[in-house]
C-alpha positions as CSV (number, residue, x, y, z in Angstrom):
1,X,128.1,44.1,229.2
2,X,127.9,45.5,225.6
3,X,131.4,47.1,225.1
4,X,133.2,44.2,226.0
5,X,132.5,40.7,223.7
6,X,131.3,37.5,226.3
7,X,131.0,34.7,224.5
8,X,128.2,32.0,225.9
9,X,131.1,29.5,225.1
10,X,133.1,28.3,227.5
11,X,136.2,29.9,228.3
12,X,139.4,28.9,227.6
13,X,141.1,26.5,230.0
14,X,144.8,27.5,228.8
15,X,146.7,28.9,231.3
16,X,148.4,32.1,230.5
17,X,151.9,32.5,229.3
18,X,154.4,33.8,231.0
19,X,154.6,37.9,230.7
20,X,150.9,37.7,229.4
21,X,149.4,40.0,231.2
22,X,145.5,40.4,232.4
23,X,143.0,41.5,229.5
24,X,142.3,45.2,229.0
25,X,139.1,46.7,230.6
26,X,136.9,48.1,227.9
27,X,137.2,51.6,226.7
28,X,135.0,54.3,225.3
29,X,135.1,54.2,221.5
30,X,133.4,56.9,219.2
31,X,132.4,56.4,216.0
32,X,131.3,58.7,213.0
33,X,130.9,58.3,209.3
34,X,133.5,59.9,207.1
35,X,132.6,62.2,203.7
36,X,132.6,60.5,200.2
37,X,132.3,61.1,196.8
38,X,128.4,60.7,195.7
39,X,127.8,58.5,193.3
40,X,130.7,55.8,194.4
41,X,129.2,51.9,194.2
42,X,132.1,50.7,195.9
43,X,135.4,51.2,198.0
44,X,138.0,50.2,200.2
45,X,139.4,51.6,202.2
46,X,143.3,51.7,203.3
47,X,145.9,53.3,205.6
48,X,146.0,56.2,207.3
49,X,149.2,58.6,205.8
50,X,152.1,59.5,208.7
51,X,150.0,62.6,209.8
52,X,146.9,60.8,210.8
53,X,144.4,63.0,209.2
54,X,144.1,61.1,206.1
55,X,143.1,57.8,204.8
56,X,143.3,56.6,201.5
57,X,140.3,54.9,199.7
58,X,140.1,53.2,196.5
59,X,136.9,54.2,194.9
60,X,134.6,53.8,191.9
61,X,132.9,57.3,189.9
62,X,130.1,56.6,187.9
63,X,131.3,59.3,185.5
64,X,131.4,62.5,184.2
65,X,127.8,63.4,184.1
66,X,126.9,63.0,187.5
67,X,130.2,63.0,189.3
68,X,130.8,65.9,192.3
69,X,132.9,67.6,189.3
70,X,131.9,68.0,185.8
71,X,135.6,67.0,184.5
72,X,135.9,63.7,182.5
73,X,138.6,62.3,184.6
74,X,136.3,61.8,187.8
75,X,135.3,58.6,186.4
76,X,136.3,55.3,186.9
77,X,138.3,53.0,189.5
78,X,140.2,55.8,191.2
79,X,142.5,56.4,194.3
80,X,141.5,59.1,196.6
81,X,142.4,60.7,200.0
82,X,139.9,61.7,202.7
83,X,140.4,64.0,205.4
84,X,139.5,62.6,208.9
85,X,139.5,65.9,210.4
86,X,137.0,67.6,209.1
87,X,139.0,70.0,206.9
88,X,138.9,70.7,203.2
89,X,141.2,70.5,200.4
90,X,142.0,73.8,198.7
91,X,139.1,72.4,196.0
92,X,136.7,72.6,199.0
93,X,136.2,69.0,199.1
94,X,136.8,66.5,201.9
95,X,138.6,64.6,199.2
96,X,141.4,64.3,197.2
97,X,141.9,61.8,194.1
98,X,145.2,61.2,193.5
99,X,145.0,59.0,190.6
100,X,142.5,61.2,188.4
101,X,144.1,63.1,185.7
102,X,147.5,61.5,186.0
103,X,149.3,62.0,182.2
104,X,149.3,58.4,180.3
105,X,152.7,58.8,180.1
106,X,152.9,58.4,183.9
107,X,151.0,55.5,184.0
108,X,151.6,52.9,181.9
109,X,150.2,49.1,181.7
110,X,148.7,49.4,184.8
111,X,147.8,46.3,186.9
112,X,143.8,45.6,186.5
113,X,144.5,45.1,190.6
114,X,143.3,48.1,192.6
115,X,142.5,47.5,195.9
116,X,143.5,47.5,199.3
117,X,145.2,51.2,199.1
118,X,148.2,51.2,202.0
119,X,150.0,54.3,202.0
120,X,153.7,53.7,203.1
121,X,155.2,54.8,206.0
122,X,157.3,57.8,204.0
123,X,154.3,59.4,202.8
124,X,155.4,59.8,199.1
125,X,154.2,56.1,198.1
126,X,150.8,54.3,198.7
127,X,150.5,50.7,197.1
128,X,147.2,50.0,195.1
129,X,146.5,46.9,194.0
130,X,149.3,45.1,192.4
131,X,150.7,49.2,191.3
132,X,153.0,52.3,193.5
133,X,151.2,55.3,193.2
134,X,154.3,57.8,193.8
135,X,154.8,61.5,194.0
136,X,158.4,61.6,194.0
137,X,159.4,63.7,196.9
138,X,156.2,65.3,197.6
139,X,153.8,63.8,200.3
140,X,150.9,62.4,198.8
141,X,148.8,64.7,200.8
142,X,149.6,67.6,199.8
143,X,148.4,70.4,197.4
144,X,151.7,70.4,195.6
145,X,151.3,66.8,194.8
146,X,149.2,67.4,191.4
147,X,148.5,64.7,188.3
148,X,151.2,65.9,186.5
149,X,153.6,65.0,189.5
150,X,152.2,61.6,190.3
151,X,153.4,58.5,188.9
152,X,151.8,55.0,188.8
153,X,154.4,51.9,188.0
154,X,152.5,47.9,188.0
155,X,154.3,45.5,190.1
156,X,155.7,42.6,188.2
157,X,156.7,39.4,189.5
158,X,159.6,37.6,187.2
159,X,158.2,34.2,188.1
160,X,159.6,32.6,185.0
161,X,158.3,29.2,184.3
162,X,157.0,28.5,187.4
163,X,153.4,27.8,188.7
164,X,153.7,29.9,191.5
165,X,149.7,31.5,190.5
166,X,148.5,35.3,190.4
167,X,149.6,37.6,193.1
168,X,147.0,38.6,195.5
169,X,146.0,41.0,198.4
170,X,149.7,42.3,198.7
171,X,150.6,43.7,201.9
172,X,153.6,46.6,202.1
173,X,156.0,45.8,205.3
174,X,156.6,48.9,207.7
175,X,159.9,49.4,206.0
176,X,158.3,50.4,203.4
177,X,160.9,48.2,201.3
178,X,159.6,44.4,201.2
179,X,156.4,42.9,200.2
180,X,153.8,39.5,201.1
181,X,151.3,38.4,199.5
182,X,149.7,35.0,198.9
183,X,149.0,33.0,195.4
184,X,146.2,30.8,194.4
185,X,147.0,27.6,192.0
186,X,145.6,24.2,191.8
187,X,147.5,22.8,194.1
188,X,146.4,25.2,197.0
189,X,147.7,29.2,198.0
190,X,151.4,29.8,199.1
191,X,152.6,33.3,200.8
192,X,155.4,34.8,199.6
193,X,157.8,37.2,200.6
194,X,160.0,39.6,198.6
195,X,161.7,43.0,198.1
196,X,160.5,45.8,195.6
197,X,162.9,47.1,193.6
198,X,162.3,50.1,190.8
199,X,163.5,49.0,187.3
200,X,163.3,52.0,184.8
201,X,163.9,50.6,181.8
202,X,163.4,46.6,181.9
203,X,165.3,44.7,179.2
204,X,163.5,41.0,180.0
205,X,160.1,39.7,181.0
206,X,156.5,40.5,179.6
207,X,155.9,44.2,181.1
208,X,158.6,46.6,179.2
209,X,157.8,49.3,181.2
210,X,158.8,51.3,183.9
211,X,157.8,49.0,187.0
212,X,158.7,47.6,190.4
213,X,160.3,44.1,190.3
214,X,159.6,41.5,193.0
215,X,162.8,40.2,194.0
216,X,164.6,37.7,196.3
217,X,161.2,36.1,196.6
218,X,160.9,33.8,200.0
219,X,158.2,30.9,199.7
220,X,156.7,31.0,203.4
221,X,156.9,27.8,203.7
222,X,159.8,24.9,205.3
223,X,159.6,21.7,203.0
224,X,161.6,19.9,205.6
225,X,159.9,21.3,208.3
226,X,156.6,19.5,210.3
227,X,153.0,20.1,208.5
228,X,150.4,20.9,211.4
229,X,149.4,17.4,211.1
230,X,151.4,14.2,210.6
231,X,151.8,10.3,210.9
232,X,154.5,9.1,213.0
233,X,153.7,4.9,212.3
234,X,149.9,4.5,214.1
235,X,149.7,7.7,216.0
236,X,148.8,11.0,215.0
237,X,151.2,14.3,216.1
238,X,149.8,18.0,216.1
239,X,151.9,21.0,215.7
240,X,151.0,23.9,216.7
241,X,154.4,25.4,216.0
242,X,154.5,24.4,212.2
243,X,154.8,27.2,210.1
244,X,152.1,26.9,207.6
245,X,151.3,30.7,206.3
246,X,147.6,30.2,204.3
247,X,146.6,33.6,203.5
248,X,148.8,36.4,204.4
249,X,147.3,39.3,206.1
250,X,150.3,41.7,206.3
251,X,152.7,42.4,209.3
252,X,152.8,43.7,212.5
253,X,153.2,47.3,213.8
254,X,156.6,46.7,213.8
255,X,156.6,44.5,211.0
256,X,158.6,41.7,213.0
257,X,155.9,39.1,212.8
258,X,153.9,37.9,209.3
259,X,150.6,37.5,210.1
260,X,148.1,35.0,208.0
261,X,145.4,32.8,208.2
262,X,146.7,29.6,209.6
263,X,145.4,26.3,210.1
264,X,142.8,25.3,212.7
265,X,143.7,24.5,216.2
266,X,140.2,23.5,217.0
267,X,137.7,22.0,214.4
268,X,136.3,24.6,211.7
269,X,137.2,27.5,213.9
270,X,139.5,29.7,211.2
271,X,141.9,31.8,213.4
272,X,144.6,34.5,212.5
273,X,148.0,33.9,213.4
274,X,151.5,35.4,213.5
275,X,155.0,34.0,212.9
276,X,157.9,35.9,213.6
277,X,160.1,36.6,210.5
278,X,163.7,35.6,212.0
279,X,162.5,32.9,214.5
280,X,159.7,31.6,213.1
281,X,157.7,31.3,216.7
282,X,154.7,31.2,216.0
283,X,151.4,32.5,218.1
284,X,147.8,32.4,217.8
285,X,146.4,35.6,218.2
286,X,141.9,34.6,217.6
287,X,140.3,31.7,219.6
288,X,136.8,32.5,219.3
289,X,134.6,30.1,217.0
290,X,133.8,32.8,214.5
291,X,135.7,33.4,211.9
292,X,138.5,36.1,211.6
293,X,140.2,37.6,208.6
294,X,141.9,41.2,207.8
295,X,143.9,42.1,210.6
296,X,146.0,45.4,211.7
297,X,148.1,46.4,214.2
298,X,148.8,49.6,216.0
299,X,152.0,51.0,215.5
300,X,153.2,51.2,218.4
301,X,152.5,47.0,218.0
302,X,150.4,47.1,221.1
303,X,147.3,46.5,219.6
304,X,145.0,45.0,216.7
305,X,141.8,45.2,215.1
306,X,140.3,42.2,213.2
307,X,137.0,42.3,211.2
308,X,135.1,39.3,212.7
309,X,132.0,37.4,212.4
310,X,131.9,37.1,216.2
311,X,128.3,38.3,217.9
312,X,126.8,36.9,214.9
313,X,126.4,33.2,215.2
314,X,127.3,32.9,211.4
315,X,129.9,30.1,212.5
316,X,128.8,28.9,216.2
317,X,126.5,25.9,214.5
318,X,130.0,24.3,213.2
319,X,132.8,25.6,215.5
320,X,130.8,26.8,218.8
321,X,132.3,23.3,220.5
322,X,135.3,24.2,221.6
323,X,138.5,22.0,222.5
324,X,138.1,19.6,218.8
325,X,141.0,18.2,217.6
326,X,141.2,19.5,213.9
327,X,140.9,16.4,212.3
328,X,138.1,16.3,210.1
329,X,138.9,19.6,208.7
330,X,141.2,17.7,206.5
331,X,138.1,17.8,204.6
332,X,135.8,20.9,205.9
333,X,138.2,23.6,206.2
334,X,137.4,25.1,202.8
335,X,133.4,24.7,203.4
336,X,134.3,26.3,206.8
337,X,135.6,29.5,205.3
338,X,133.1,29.6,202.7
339,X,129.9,29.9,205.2
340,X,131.3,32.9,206.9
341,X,129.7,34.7,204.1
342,X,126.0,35.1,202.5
343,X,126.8,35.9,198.6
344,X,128.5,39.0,199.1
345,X,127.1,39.7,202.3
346,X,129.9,39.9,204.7
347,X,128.7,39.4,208.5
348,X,132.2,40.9,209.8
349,X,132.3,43.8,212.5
350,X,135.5,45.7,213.9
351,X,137.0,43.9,217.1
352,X,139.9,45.7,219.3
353,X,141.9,43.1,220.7
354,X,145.4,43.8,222.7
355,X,148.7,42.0,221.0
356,X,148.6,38.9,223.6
357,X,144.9,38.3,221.4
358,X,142.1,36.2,222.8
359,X,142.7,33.9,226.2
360,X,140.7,33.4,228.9
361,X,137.4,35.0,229.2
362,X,138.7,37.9,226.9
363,X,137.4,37.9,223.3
364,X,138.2,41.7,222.9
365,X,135.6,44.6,222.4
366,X,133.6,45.6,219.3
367,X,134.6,48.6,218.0
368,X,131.5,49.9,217.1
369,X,129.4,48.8,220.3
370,X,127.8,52.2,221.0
371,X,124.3,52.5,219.5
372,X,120.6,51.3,219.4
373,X,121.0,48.8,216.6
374,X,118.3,50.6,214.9
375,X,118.8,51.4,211.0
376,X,122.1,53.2,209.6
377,X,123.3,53.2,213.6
378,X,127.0,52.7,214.6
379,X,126.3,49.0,215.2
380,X,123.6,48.4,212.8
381,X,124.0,44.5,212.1
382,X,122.5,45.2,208.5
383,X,126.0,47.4,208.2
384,X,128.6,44.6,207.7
385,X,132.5,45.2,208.3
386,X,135.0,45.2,204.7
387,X,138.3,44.8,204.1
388,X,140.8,46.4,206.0
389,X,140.7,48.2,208.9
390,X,143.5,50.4,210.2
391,X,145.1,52.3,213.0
392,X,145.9,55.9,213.1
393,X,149.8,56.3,213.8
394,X,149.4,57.7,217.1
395,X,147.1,54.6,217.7
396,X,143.6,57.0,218.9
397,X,141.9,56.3,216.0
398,X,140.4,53.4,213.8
399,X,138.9,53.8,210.1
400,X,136.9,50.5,208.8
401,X,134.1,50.3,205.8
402,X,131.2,49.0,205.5
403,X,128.5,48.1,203.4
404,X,124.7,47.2,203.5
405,X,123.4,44.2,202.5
406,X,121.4,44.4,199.4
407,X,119.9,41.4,197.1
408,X,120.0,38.7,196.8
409,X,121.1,38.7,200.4
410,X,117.7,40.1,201.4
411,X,114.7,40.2,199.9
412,X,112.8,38.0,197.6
413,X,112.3,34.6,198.9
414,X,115.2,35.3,201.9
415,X,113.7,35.9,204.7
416,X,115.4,38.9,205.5
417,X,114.0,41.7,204.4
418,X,116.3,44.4,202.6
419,X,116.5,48.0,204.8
420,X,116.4,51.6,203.4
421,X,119.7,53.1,203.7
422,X,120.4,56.1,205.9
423,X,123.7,57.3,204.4
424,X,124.2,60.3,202.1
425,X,121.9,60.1,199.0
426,X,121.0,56.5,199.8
427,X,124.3,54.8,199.5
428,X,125.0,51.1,200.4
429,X,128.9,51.4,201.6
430,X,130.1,54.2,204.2
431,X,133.2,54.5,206.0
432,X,133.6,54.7,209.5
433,X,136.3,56.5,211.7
434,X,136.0,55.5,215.7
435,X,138.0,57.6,218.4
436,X,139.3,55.6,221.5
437,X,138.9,58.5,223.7
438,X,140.6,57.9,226.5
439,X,143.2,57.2,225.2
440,X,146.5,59.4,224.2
441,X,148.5,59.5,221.4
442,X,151.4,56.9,221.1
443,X,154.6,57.2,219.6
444,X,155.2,53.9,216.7
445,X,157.8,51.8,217.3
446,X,160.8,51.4,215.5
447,X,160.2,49.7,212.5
448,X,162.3,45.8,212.5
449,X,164.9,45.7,210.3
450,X,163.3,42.9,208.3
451,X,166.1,40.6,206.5
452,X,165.9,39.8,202.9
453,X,165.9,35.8,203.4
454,X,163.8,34.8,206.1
455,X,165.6,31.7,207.5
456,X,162.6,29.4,208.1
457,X,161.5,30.1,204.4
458,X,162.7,28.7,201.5
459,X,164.6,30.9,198.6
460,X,161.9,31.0,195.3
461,X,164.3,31.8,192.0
462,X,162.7,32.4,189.0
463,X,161.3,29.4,187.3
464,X,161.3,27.5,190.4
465,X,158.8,24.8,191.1
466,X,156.6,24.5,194.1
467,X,158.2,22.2,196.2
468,X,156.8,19.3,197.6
469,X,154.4,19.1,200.5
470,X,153.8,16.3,203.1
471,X,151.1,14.1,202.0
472,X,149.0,12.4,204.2
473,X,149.3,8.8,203.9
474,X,145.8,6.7,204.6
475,X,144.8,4.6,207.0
476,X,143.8,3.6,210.6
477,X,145.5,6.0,213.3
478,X,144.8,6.8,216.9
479,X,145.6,10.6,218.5
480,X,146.2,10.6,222.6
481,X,144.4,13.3,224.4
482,X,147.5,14.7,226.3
483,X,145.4,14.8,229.7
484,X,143.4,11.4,228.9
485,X,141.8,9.4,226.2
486,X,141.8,8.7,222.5
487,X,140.4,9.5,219.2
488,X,140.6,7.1,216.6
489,X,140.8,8.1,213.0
490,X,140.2,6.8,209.8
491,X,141.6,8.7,206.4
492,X,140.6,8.0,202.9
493,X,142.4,9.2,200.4
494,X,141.5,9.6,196.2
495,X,144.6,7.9,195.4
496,X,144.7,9.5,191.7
497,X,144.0,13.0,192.6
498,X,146.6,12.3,195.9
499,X,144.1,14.2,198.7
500,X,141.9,13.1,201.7
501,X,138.3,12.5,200.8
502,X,136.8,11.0,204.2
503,X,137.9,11.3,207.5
504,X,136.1,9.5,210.3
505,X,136.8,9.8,214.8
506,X,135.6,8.1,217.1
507,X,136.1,10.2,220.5
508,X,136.7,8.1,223.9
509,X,136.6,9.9,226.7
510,X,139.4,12.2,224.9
511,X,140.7,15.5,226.8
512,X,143.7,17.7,226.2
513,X,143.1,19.6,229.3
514,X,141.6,17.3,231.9
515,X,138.6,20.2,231.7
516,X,136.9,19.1,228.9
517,X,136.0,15.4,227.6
518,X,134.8,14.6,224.2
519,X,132.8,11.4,223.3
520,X,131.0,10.4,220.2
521,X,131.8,10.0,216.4
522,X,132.1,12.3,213.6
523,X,132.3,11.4,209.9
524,X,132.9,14.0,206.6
525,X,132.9,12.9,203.2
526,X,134.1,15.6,200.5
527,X,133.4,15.3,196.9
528,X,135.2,18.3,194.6
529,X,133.7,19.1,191.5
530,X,136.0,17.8,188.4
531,X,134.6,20.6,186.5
532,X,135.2,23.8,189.3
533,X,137.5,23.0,191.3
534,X,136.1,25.9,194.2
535,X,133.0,23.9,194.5
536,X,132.9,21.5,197.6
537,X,130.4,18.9,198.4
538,X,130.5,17.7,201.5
539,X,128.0,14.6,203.7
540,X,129.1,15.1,207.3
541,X,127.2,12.4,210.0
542,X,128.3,13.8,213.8
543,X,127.1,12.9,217.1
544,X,129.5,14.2,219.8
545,X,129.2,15.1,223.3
546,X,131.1,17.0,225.2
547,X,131.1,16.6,229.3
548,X,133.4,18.7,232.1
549,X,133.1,22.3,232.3
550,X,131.4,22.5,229.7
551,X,127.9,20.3,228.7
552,X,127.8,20.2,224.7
553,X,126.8,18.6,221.4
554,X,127.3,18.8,217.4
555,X,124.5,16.7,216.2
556,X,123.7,16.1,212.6
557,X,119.9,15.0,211.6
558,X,119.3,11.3,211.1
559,X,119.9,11.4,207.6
560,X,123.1,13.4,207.9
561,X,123.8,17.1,206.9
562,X,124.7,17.4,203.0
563,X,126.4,21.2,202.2
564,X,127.2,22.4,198.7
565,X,129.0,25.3,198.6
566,X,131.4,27.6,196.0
567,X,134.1,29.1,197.8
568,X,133.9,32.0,194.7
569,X,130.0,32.8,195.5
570,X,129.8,31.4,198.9
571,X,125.9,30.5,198.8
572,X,124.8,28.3,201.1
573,X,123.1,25.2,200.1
574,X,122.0,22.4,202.4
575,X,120.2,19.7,202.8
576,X,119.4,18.3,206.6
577,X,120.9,19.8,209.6
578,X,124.1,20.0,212.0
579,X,123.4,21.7,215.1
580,X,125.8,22.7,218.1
581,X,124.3,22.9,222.0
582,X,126.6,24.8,224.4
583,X,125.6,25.0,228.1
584,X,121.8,25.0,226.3
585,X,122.4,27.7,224.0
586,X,121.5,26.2,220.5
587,X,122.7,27.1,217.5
588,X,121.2,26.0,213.9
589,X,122.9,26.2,210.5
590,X,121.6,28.9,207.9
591,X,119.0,28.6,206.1
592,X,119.4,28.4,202.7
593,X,120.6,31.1,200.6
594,X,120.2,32.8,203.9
């Protein structure tokens, strides 16, 4: 069946939860390519406005001499509107910049931090980047709302001392009031949580300008909570109800759950999650061994879409065994992420999925399943997905990007060879709007009244520190399948740089579901570069087999499999092999630089 996903792994053997109801039959899903600019490199694209029949884009003009409109300000890293029903703006375009033209004295000290364009839920405000893009009363679509009305303030985090790192990817909440976003630094990322709040004329901190304060800042994270692994004496304790936010991804439709990038359930498979904001309950909404990342909801919270490597087999040669313990990704979780991608060759496509996410046989429907697969087609897998997709408000329509893969990703000495792009004067991006035409138009929910302190987070002042994590301590520990069996684990740590650097199992007979039995060993070694700290090395021996329902293996070549790999540039480098079997469907790492 080609509208609805079956993966050739095995199905899940969880039973479903109570009020979970059966998966969704498939549904007929339309898809068309939207009207640019010309001469636009790059894009992304962002929310639909309350009316439905515009999407904002953030978008890049070559400049004045060859833009659609001879007028200097056409150039640059610009903010625009597109119309998704084929109408016209009173220019006679099927786009709007919003940005262009706007009077210095309306935008000042700007953020470099442009992307992701989310127009709130009141119309009059879209966030771009790490700046609010406002029109004061006026709707950003309409013709009234001209450069000399529009107003662009940088968001500016007080963080004081602190080494809380550079805010990134920030994600508006439905109330169109409170902000998350996540934080790189060198002791890993952290998700936050805060309110905006306008401050004309700002009397402390580095920006003096008119801007929007971060404020009441929650760190999304319990220091005296459980980490999703522990030691408890010789034993080993998973919890999967440890709140442990990675990358935050934005919020529901109703904007009472945080969703994120969590940590694995099952080895190297890198699943999106949601925790709600009062409680902090936390559910897994992916299961599938590839990897998924940007996420949105309907509004009327019934539904998401994910861009996902899944149909692909980028991921299946390291996470297609299902039902692993996530022990040595400890060490391989960052080389896990990292392989998802070719350079900057994305292998993503759009995936519908209803709000109870995968279970069962279910691994939702790919968006853009109609087509021949042929060049510049709906489902072209030389077209690969972008960040973010998004729902229409009245939930019958999706708009996604995409771009083509171009060199070094094909071409040259990879074996793939690079295709001619179809699109409008031979561009390598287009974006995509698909109609679920069966379906009628939903009215949103009511938006949560979010709180400003989440009470499963912990309050970040000013000039706080990070707060301690749990550190794993080494040594010799055994985890109990809870059906049968045992796996038996060694840790290493680098005592001076305090993190894990091998971890060894030895699988006996181990189940957690009495359905499926792992046996065998696995070993990974990780070496970080003292020089950059993104680059992993990693030596990884495995030799498991998996009985039951399911007949597997994850093999490694006699010599072992040796990956290199920046998670900046994400260009895969290997030397020997690690290879998964699943009910005799095989599945081998990519080739190099591949």
């Amino acid at each position: 069946m080609h509208w609805l996903f079956q993966a050739v792994v095995s199905a899940s053997s969880l039973h479903l939860a109570a009020g979970v109801p059966a998966p969704p039959k498939p549904e007929s899903i339309e898809v068309i390519e939207l009207p640019l600019p010309p001469v636009v490199p790059t894009n992304d694209t962002g929310d639909f406005a309350p009316d439905g029949n515009h999407i904002a884009a953030t978008v890049e003009f070559i400049g004045a001499p060859v833009a659609p409109h001879p007028a200097s300000i056409f150039t640059g890293k610009q903010l625009i509107l597109i119309k998704t029903n084929g109408g016209s703006f009173s220019t006679g375009d099927p786009w709007k910049c919003l940005s262009c033209g706007v009077p210095s004295r309306n935008a000042r000290s700007l953020d470099n931090a442009r992307d992701y364009p989310h127009i709130a839920r009141n119309g009059q405000q879209a966030l771009w980047g790490h700046n609010i893009l406002d029109c004061g009363d006026i709707p950003l679509v309409s013709e009234r709302c001209t450069p000399d009305k529009v107003h662009i303030y940088p968001i500016y985090w007080p963080t004081g001392a602190n080494s809380s790192g550079i805010p990134r990817e920030m994600r508006m909440h439905p109330d169109d009031k409170h902000m998350g976003w996540s934080a790189f630094t060198s002791g890993g990322q952290n998700a936050y949580y805060g309110q905006l709040k306008f401050n004309q004329s700002p009397e402390n901190g580095t920006l003096r300008v008119p801007r929007y304060d971060l404020v009441g800042v929650n760190l999304l994270a319990n220091p005296n909570g459980t980490a999703p692994i522990m030691a408890q004496g010789s034993e080993l304790k998973i919890y999967e109800q440890a709140v442990h936010v990675g990358e935050l991804r934005g919020f529901s439709g109703a904007g009472d759950e945080i969703l994120y990038i969590g940590p694995t359930r099952e080895a190297n498979n890198i699943d999106l999650f949601a925790v709600h904001i009062i409680t902090g309950v936390v559910r897994r909404l992916t299961s599938h061994p590839e990897y998924a990342d940007p996420i949105a909801f309907s509004h009327d919270n019934q539904w998401f879409v994910t861009m996902d490597t899944r149909g692909s087999n980028r991921q299946m040669w390291m996470s297609g065994m299902r039902h692993i313990p996530p022990l040595v990704d400890l060490v391989t979780v960052t080389a896990a992420a990292s392989t998802r991608n070719n350079g900057a060759r994305r292998f993503f496509q759009p995936i519908l999925i209803d709000r109870y996410g995968d279970r069962g046989d279910y691994f939702g429907q790919h968006v853009n399943y109609a087509g021949n697969g042929t060049g510049g087609s709906a489902n072209d897998p030389n077209w690969n997905g972008k960040a973010d997709p998004a729902f229409s408000p009245d939930g019958t329509h999706i708009v996604y990007w995409q771009s083509l893969v171009i060199p070094p990703a094909c071409g040259g000495s990879n074996p793939l060879r690079c295709p001619v792009s179809t699109a409008q004067g031979g561009r390598t991006y287009r974006v995509m709007l698909a109609h679920l035409a069966t379906r009628k138009p939903i009215a949103p929910v009511p938006v949560f009244d979010a709180p400003d302190t989440i009470p499963w987070a912990t309050q970040f002042l000013p000039g706080a520190r990070l707060p301690n994590v749990y550190s794993f301590p080494p040594g010799s520990y055994t985890l109990l399948g809870k059906h049968s069996g045992i796996a038996k684990t060694r840790i290493v740590k680098d005592l001076l740089l305090d993190m894990i650097k091998m971890v060894s199992v030895e699988y006996s007979n181990f189940s957690d579901d009495g359905k499926h039995y792992l046996h065998g060993h696995e070993a990974v070694a990780l070496e970080l570069s003292a020089s950059d700290p993104w680059l992993n090395h990693i030596d990884w021996y495995s030799d498991i087999l998996q009985t039951g329902t399911t007949n597997a293996s994850k093999k490694t070549s006699p010599e072992g499999f040796h990956l290199t790999i920046n998670a900046l540039e994400n260009i895969f480098e290997a030397n020997g092999t690690l290879t998964t079997t699943v009910n005799g469907v095989v599945y081998k790492q990519p080739l190099n630089g591949a």
